[in-house]
N, C-alpha and C positions, 0 to 999 in steps of 0.2 A: 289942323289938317286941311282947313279949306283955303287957304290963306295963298297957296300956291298951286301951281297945273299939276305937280308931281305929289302931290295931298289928296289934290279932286280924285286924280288918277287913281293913287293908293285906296282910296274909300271909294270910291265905282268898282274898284275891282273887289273887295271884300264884301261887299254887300251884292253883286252880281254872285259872288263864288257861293256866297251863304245861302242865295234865291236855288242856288242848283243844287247843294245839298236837299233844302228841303223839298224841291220838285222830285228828286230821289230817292229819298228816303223818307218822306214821310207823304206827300202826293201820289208817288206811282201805287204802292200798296194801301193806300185808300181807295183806288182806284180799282185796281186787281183783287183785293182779299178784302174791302169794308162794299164792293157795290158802289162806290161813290165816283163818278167821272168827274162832277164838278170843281173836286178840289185840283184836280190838273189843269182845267182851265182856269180859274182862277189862278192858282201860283206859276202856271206855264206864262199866263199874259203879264202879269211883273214879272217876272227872269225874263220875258222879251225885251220887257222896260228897260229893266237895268242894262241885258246887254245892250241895247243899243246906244246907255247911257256911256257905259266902259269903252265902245267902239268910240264913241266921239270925245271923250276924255280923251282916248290912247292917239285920235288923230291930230287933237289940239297939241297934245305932246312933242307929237313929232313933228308937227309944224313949227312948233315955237322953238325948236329945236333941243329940248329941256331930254330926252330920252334917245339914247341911238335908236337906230335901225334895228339893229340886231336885238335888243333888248324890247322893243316896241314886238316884232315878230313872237318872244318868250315871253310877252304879255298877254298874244293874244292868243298862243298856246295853250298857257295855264289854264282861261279862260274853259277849257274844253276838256281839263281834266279836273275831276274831284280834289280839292281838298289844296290844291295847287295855287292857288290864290291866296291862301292863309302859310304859303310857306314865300310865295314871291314877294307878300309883303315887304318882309323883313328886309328883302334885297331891293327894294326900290328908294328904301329909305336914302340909299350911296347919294344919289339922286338930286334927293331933296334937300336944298341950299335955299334957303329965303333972300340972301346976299342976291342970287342970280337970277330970281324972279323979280 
């Protein structure tokens, strides 16, 4: 999966989407219902990480010219909705050609 920009790409986005599940659902109500804020900062500042990590995957993408336009846009989409990233996967795979890297 790391082997290519559309791999990096696919694993920055999966492990970004995973960091915002758990900011979610299991950070915010540690937060609100255990008393604990700290666990939002801490798992809030990795999903920063990551995303920032996904943002420069998705612009490497499109520079190298490996991902359209339009599909880089419904990357960064997903990104901002739950569980959407673990469904975009599957479709970036079209993508992924080691021939073309």
């Amino acid at each position: 999966m790391l082997t290519t920009t559309i791999g990096r790409l696919r694993l920055a986005s999966l492990l970004d989407g995973i960091s915002y599940l758990i900011l979610l659902f299991i950070a915010m109500p540690l937060k609100y219902l255990a008393d604990f804020p700290m666990a939002v900062s801490i798992v809030g500042m990795a999903h920063g990480v990551l995303w920032v990590a996904l943002c420069l995957a998705l612009l490497l993408a499109l520079v190298l010219g490996r991902l359209p336009f339009w599909w880089c846009v419904l990357t960064f989409i997903c990104a901002l909705i739950p569980f959407a990233p673990l469904w975009l996967d599957r479709r970036l795979r079209q993508f992924e050609s080691p021939a073309a890297q």
